[in-house]
DODO-516500 format. One record per residue (C-alpha): x, y negated, z negated; residue number from 1. Coordinates in Angstrom, 2 decimals. Each point is the difference from the previous one (the first is absolute). Layout:
residues N
         X         Y         Z     k
         X         Y         Z   NUM
...
end
This chain:
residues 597
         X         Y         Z     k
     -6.91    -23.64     35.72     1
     -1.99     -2.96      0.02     2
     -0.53     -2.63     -2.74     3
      2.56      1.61     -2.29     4
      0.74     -2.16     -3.20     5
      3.22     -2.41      0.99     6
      2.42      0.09     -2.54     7
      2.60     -3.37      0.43     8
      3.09     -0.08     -1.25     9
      3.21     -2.02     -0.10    10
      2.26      1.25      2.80    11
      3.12     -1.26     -0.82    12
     -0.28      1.10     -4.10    13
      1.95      3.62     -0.21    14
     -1.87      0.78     -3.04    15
     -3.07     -0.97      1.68    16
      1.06      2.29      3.17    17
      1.12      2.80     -2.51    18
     -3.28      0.80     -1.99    19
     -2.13     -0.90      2.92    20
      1.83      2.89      1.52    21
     -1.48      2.13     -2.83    22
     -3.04     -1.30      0.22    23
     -0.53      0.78      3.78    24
      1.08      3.66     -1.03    25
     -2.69     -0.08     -1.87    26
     -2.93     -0.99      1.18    27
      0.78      1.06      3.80    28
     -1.57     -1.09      3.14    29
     -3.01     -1.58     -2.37    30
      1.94     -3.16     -0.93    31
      1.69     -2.44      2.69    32
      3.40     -2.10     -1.41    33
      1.10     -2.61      1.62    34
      2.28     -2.76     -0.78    35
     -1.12     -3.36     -0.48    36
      2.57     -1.50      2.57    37
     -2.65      1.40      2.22    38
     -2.95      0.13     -1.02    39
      0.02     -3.21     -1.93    40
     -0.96     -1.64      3.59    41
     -3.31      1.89     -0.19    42
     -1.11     -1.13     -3.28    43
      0.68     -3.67      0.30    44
     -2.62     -0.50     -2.76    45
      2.22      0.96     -2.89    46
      4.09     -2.29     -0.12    47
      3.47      2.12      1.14    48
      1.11     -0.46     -3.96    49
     -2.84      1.87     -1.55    50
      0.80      2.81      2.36    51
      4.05      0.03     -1.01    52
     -1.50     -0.29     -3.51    53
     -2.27      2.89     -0.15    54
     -1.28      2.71      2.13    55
     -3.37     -0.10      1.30    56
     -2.72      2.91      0.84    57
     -2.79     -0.87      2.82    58
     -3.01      2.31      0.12    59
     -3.11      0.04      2.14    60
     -1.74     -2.05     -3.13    61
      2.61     -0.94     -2.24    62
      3.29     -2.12     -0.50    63
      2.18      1.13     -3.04    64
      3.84     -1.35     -1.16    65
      2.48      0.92     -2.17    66
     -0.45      2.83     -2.60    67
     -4.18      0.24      1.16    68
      1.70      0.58      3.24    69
      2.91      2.62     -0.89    70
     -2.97      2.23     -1.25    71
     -2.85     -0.35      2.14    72
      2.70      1.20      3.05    73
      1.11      2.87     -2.39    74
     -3.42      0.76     -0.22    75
      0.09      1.53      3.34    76
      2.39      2.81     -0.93    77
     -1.23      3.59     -0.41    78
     -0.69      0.04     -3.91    79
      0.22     -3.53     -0.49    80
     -3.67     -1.37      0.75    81
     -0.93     -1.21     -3.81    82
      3.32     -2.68      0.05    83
     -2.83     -2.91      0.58    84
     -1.21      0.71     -3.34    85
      2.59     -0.11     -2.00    86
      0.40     -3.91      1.00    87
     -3.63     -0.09     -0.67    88
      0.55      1.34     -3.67    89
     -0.75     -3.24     -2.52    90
      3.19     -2.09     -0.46    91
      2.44      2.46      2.50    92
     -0.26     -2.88      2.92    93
      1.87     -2.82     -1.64    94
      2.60      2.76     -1.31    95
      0.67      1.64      3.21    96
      0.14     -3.60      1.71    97
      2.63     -1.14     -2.74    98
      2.04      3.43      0.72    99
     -0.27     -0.74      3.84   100
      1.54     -3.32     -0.19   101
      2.69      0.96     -2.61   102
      1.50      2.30      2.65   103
     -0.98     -1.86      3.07   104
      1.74     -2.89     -1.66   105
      3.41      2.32     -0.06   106
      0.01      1.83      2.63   107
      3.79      0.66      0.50   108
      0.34      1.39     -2.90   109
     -2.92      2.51      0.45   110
      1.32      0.60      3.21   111
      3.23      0.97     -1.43   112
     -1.32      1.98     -3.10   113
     -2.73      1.72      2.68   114
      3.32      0.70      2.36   115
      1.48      1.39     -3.09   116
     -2.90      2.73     -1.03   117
     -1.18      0.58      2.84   118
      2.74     -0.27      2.81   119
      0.64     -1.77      3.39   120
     -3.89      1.36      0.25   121
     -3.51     -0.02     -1.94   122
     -1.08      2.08      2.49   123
     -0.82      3.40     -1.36   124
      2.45      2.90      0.50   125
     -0.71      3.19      1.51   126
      0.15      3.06     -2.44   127
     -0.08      2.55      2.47   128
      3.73      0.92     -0.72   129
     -0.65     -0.46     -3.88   130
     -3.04      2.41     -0.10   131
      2.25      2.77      1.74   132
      2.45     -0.26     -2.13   133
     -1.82     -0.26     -2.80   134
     -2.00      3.04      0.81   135
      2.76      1.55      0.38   136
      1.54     -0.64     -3.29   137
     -3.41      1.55     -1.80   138
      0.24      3.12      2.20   139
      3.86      0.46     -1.12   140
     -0.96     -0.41     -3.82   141
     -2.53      2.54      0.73   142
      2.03      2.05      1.77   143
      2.27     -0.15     -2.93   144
     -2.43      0.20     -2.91   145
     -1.47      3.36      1.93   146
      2.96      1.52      0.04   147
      1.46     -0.49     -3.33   148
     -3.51      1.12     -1.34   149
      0.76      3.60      2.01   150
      2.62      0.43     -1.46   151
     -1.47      0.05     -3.52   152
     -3.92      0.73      0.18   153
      0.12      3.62     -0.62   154
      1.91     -0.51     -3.05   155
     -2.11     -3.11     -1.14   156
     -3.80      0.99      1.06   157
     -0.05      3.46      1.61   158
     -0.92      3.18     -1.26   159
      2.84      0.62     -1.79   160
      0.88     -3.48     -0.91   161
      0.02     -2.13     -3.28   162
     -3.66     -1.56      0.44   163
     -1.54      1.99      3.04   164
     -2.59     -1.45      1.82   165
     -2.59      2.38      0.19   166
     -0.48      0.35     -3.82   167
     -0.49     -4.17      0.45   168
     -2.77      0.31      2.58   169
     -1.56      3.45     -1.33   170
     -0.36     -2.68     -3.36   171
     -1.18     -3.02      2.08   172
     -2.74      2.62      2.10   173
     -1.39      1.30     -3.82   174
     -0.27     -3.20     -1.51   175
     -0.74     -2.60      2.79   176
     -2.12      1.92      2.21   177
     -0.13     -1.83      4.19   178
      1.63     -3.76     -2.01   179
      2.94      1.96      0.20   180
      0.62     -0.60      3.49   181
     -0.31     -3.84     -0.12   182
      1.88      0.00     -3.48   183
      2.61      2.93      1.55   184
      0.28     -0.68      3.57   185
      1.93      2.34      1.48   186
      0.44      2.39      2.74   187
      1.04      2.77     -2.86   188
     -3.35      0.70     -0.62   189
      0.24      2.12      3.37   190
      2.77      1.70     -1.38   191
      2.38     -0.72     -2.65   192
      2.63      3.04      0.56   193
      4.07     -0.92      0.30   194
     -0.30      0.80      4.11   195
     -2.98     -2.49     -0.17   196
      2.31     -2.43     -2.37   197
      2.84      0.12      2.21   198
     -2.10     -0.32      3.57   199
     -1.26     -3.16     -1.46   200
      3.39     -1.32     -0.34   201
      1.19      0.74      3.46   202
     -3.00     -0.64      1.29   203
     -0.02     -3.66     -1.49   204
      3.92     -0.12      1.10   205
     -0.86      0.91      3.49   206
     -2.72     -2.62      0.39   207
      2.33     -3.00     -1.60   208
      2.37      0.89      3.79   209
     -3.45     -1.61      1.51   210
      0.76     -3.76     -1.88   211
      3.41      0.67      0.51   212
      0.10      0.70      3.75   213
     -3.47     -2.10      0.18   214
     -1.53      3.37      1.58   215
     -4.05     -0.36     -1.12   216
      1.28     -2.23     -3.14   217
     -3.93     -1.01     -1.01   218
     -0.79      3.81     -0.58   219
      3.08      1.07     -1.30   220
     -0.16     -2.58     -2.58   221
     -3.00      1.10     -1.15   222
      1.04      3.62      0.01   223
      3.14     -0.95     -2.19   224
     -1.76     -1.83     -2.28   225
     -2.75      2.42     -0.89   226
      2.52      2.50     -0.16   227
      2.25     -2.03     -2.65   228
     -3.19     -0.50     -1.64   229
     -0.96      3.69     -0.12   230
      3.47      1.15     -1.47   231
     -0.44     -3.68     -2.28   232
     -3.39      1.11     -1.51   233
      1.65      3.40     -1.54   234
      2.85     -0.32     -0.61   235
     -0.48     -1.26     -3.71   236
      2.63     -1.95     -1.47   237
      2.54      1.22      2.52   238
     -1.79     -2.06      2.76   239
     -0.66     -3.26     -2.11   240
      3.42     -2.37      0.81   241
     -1.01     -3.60      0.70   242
      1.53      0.77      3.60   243
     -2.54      2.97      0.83   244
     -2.53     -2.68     -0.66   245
      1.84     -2.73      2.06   246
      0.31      2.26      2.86   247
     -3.90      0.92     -0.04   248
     -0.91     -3.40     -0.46   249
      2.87     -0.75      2.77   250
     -1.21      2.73      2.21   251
     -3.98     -0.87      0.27   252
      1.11     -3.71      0.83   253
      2.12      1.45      2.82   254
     -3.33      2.15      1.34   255
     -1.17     -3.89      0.78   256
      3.07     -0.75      1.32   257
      1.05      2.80      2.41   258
     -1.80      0.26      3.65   259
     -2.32      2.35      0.22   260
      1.13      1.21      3.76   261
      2.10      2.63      1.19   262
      2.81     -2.69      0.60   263
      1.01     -3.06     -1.29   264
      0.16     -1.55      3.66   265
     -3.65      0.46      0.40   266
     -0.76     -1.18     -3.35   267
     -2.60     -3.11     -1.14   268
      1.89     -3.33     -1.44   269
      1.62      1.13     -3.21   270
     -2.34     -1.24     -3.10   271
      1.81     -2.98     -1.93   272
     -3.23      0.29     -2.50   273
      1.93      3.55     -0.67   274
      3.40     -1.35      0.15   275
     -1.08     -2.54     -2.64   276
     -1.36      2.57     -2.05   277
      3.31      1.44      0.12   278
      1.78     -3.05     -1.04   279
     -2.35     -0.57     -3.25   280
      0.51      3.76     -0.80   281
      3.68     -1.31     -0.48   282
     -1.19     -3.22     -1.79   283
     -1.71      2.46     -2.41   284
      2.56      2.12     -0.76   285
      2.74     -2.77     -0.83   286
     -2.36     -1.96     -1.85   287
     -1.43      2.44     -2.08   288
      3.49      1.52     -0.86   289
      1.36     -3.23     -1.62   290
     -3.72     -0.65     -1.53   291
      0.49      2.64     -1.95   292
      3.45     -0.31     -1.46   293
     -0.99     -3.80     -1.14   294
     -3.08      1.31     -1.74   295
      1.04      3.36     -1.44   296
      1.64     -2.11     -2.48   297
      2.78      2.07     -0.08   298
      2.91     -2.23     -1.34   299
      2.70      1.30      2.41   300
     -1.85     -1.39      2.86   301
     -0.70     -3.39     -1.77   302
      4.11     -0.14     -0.92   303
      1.03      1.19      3.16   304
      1.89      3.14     -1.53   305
     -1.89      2.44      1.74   306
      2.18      1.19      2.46   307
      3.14      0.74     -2.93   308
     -2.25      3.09     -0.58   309
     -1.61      0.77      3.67   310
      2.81      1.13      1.59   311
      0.60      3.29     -1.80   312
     -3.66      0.39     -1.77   313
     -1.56     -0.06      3.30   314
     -1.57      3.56      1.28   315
      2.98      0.75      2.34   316
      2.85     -2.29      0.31   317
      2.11     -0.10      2.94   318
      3.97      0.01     -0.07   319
     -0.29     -3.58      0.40   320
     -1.58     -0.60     -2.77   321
      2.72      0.62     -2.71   322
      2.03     -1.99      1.89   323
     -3.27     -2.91     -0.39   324
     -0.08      0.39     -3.47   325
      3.92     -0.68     -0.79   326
     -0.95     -3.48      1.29   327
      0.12     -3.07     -2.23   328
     -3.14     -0.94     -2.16   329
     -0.17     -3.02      2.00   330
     -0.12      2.14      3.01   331
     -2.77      1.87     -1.49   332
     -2.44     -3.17     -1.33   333
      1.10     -1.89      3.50   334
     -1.43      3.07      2.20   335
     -2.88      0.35     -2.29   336
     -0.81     -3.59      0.67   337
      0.61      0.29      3.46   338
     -2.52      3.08      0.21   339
     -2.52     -1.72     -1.67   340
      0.68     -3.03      2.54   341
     -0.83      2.52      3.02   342
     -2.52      2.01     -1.40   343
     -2.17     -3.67     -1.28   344
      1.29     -1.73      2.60   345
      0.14      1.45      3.33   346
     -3.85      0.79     -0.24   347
     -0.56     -3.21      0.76   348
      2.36     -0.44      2.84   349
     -1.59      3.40      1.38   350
     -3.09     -2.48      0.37   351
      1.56     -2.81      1.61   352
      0.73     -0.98      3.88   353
      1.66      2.75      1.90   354
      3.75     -0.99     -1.19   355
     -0.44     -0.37     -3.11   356
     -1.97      3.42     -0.10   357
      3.12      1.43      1.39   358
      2.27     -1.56     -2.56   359
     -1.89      1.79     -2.68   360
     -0.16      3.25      1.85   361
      3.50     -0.60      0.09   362
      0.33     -0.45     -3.74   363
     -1.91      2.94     -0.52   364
      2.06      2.57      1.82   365
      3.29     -0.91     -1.34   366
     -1.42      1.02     -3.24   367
     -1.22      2.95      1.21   368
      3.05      0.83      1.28   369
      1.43     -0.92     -3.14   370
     -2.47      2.15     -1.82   371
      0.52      3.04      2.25   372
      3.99     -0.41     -0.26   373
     -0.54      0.80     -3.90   374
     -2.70      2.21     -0.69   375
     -1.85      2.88      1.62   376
     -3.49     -1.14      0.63   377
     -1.04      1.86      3.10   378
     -1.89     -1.40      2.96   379
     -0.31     -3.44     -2.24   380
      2.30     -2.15      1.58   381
      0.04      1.26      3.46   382
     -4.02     -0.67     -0.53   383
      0.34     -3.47     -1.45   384
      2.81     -1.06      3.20   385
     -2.94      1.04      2.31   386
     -2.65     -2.26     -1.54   387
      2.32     -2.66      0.21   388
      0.54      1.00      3.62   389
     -3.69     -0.96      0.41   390
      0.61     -3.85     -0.90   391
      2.06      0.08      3.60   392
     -1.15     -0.97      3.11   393
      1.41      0.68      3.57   394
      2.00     -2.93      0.16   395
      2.56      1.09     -2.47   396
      0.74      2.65      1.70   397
     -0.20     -1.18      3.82   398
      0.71     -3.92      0.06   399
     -3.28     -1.53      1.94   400
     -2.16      2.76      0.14   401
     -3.35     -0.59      1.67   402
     -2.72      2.80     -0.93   403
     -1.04      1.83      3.35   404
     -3.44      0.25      1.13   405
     -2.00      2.76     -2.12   406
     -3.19      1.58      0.05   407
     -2.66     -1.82     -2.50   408
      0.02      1.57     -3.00   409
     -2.63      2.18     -1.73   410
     -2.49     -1.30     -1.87   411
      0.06      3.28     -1.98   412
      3.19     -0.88     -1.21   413
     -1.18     -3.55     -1.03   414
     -2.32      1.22     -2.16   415
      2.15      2.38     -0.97   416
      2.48     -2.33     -1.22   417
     -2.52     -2.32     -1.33   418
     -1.35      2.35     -2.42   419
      3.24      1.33     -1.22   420
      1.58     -3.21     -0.34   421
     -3.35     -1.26     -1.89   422
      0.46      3.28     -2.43   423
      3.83      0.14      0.03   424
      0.19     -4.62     -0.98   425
     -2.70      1.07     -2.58   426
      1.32      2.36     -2.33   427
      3.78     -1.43      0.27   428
     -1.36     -2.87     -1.37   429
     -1.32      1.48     -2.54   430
      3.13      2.18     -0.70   431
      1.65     -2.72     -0.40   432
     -2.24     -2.24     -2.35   433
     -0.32      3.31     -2.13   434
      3.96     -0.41      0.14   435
     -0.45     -3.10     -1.34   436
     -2.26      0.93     -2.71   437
     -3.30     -0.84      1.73   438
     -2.28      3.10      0.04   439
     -2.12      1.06      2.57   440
     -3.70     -0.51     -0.18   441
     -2.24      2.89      0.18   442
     -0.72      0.32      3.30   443
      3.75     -0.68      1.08   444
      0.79      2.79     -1.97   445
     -2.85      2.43      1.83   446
      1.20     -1.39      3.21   447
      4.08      0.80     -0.95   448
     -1.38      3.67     -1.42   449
     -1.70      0.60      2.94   450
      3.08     -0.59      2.91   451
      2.26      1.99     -2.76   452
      0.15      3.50      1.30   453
      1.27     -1.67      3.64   454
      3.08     -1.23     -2.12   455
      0.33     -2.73      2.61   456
     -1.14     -2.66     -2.24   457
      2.28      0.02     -2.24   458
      2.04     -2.22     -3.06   459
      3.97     -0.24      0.14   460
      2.86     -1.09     -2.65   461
      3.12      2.26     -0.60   462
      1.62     -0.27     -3.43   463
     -2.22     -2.18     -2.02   464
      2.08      0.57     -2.98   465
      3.32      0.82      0.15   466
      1.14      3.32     -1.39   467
      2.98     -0.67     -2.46   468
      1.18      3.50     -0.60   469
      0.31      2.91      1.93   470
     -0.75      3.76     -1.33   471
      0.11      3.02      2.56   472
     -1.92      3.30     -0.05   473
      2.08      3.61     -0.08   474
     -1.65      2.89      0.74   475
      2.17      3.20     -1.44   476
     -0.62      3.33      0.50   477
      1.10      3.07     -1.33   478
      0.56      4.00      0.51   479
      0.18      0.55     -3.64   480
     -1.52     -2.61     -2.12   481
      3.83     -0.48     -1.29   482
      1.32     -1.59      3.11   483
     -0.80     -2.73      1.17   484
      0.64     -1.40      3.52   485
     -1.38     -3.32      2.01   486
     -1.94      0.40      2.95   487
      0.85     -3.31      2.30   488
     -1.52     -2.16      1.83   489
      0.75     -0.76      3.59   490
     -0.15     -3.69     -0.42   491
     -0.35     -1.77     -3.39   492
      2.56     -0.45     -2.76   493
      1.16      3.00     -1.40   494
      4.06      0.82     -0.15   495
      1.57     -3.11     -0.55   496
      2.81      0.22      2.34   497
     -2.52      0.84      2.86   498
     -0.45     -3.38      2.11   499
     -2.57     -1.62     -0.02   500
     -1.90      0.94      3.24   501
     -1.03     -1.80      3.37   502
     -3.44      2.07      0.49   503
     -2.53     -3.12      1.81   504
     -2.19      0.52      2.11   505
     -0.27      3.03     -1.26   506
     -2.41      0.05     -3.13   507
      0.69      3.08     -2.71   508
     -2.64     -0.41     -1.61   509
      0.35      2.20     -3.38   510
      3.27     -1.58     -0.60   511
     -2.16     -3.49      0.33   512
     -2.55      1.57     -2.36   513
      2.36      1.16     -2.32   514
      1.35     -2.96     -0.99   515
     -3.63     -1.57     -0.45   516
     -0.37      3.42     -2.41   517
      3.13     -1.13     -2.35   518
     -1.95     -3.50     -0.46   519
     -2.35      2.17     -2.67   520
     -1.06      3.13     -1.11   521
     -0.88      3.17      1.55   522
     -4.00      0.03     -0.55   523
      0.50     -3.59      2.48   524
      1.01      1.96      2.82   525
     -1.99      3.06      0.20   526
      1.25      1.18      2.92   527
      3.34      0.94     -1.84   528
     -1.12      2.73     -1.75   529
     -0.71      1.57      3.22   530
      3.47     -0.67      0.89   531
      1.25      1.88     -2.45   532
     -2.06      2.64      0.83   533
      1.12      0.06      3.61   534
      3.81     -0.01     -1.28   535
     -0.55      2.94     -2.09   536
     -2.03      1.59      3.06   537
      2.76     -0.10      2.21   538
     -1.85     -0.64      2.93   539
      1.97     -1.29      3.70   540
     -2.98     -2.71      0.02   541
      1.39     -2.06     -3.05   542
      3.59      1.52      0.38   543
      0.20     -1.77      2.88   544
     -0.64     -3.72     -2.25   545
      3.28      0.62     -1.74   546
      3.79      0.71     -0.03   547
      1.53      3.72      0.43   548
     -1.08      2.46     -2.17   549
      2.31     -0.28     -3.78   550
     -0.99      3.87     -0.10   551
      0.57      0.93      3.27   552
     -2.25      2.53      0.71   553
     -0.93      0.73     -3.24   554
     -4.09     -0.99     -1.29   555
     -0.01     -2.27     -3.08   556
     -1.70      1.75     -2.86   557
      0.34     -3.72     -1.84   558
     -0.39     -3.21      1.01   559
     -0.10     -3.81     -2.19   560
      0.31     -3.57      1.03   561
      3.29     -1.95     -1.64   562
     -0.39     -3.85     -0.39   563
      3.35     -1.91      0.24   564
      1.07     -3.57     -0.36   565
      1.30     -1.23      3.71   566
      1.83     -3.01      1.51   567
      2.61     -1.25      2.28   568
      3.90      1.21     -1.01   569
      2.20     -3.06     -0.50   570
      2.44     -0.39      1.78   571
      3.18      1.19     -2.16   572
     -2.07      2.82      0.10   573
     -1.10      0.37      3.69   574
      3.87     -0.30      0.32   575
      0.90      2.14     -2.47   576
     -1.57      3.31      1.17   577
     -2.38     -1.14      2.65   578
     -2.94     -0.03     -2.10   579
     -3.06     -2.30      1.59   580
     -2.43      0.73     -2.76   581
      0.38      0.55     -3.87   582
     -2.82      2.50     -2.06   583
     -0.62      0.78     -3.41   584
     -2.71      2.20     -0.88   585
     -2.27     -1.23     -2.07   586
     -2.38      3.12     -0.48   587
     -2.71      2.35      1.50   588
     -2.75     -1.34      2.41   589
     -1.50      2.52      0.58   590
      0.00      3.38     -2.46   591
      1.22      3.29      1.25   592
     -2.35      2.15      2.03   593
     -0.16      3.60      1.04   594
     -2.34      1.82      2.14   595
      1.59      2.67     -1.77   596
     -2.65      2.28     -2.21   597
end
């Protein structure tokens, strides 16, 4: 190429040769480098000990040095064409000048801190490896999330369930006319019946083995995710966990980020624009979670106390997490600090060069792992350890990986990613100023409204205030009115010397809702009345929610809802007669019903 820009450099200056190795990834064949040792002889004109000092830029028309210089050559990367004006801004010259010389004036020590983030190389990494894994990751927690979902949607939405879907959509169809298919978007509307239910699950299942295998991963990513979305959209408050909405919002990124080909091998260049996305997804989600402990103004997050009452007023503790809450105070208030640390912190590490990123990842998934080793929170923390995947390159995995040659890719699939990133940078920002006590404006509001039925946009932040007593829901039911036996549950609390249970990934997702129910009153879960009625009903659908029959095969003729006082047994009393929990019942929750005339 002829009369390419001539970018001079000092040779012999290893932070000089390391980001000029950057630079030349960027901007490709339309820069030359060359070191001054060697080109100095051409340019008489201008002394040896500027060139050492500073680098230099020759164009066609134009000299430029120093910081003028560092961003004029930048200017010729994809992307990066308005660089020139930003020195032109009024009073950015003299700044940027003062901020070259500050580093070029300690250069070891950049060099070392540059060696330190970045690695033996500035040079960026291939993600080819990192994109298949990470795909892969999304496809098993939808693999996973499908499955546990079959197990239960009968007795949750179907025709027989607690809050069937069809009685939702035959509502929507009455009172919202065609908006009900933006506002609804499902594939139920073609049929809502339990074989149509079901085949959605499996269906969704078998197209997460395409990111997992990396058969046709593009369309099978978008098959998964509108089918998640279909079940999402009706199944009421059974389908509303903050990790249905992570693995939407998770799922459409991964559309951008999977190759639309039959194979990987014949696959485009894997997007980093996606990958990115990816990585600020997990930014989000940390960020937001520790925003809103600080500002909920709850006093147990302020003192750092929380966490004496999380481990056995959580939804559903694991073994592990009687053993947690034995622990010290100052075990407690240290971990509660050191959450806070990770979940503040490692956001902005997730931003940083490549090894710090990691670090944070890092961070991240040990308290995941930590998290999943004490409570039952489904496909959360396998979800969250494959975001953090996503702040990986190649070279962690395979020391000096060089990407391979790949096909250019599609300029779909920029635009694509430009428009969701534009959409998805948008309203997190303005979750989290809202977080923050900062309301939207009017039209942000429209604009969040508007994306809300793709529940792929979404706001994060487990636990904002810390429940400091736990009461659990018994549902009784009786032959004769006289007496009175409990109906368990398969998962949460209920006899206190049954263990607590190790049920992740899958998700039961009454026993979730049922401890949201004992937060308040009846009339604030509607869909418990229907419960009750499905109890009393007999049906397999909703049978098939809970423990073995207390009557055998005996119909209830009565059924109520018994509120009792729950928490961990101590441990004179764990050792005493192997009790993990301690109840006392405080009342009725619900009255006593009979479909009996």
């Amino acid at each position: 190429m002829k009369d390419r820009p001539v970018l001079v450099f000092d040779g012999d200056c290893g932070f000089c040769r390391l980001w000029i190795e950057r630079w030349r990834g960027a901007t490709g064949d339309a820069v030359e480098y060359a070191p001054y040792q060697t080109a100095a002889a051409r340019r008489p004109q201008i002394p040896r000990e500027d060139f050492a000092r500073e680098v230099h830029l020759f164009e066609a028309a134009r000299t430029s040095r120093g910081a003028e210089a560092v961003l004029r050559c930048l200017a010729y990367a994809p992307g990066l064409s308005g660089l020139p004006r930003l020195y032109a801004a009024p009073g950015a010259a003299p700044v940027l000048e003062a901020a070259y010389r500050f580093v070029a004036e300690r250069r070891p020590f950049f060099s070392r801190l540059t060696r330190l983030l970045w690695g033996e190389t500035t040079a960026p990494a291939p993600i080819f490896l990192t994109t298949r894994l990470v795909l892969a990751g999304v496809g098993l927690c939808y693999l996973l999330a499908f499955a546990s979902l079959a197990a239960q949607v009968r007795g949750l939405v179907g025709a027989d369930g607690i809050m069937p879907a069809a009685a939702l959509l035959a509502s929507a169809k009455a009172q919202l006319g065609a908006e009900r298919f933006w506002l609804l978007p499902t594939a139920a509307w073609l049929s809502v019946s339990d074989a149509a239910l079901l085949s959605y699950c499996w269906l969704g299942a078998l197209a997460s083995l395409g990111l997992i295998l990396g058969a046709a991963a593009g369309p099978c990513a978008l098959l998964c995710w509108a089918l998640y979305l279909s079940l999402s959209a009706i199944g009421s408050d059974f389908m509303n966990f903050q990790w249905d909405a992570l693995l939407l919002e998770t799922g459409l990124l991964a559309c951008l980020l999977a190759p639309w080909t039959w194979t990987a091998r014949s696959a485009s260049a894997p997007s980093r624009g996606a990958l990115w996305l990816l990585r600020l997804l997990l930014v989000k989600l940390m960020l937001q979670s520790g925003l809103v402990k600080l500002v909920s103004g709850d006093a147990a997050w302020r003192d750092l106390t929380a966490l004496t009452y999380h481990y056995w007023t959580q939804p559903l503790p694991a073994p592990a997490a009687w053993w947690a809450h034995q622990l010290p105070a100052w075990v407690h208030k240290l971990s509660c600090l050191i959450m806070f640390a990770i979940e503040l912190g490692a956001p902005i590490l997730l931003l940083s060069p490549r090894r710090a990123r990691a670090a944070g990842a890092i961070m991240i998934a040990i308290l995941m792992i930590l998290i999943a080793a004490s409570g039952n929170y489904g496909i959360f923390n396998m979800l969250t350890a494959v975001l953090c995947l996503s702040c990986l390159d190649d070279r962690f995995f395979r020391r000096g990986e060089t990407a391979p040659a790949a096909v250019a890719a599609p300029r779909a699939r920029a635009w694509g990613v430009g428009a969701v990133a534009a959409l998805s940078l948008t309203i997190g920002l303005l979750w989290t100023l809202a977080i923050l006590g900062v309301a939207p404006p009017a039209p942000a509001r429209a604009l969040i409204a508007a994306v809300s039925p793709l529940r792929s946009f979404n706001r994060y932040g487990l636990f904002a205030v810390m429940t400091r007593a736990r009461d659990e829901i018994a549902i009784e039911v009786s032959a004769d009115g006289r007496d009175w036996r409990e109906w368990p549950f398969l998962y949460k609390p209920g006899d206190p010397r049954r263990a607590p249970p190790v049920v992740a990934p899958h998700m039961p997702r009454l026993d979730w809702q049922m401890w949201f129910a004992a937060l308040g009153e009846p009339k604030h879960s509607p869909w418990f009345g229907n419960l009750m009625f499905r109890v009393l009903e007999g049906g397999p659908a909703t049978a098939s929610l809970l423990g073995p029959h207390p009557l055998g095969a005996s119909k209830p003729l009565y059924a109520r809802a018994v509120l009792y006082a729950t928490a961990f047994a101590p441990p004179e009393r764990r050792r005493a007669d192997g009790s993990w929990w301690t109840r006392e019942r405080k009342g009725l929750f619900f009255p006593v019903v009979s479909l009996k005339r």
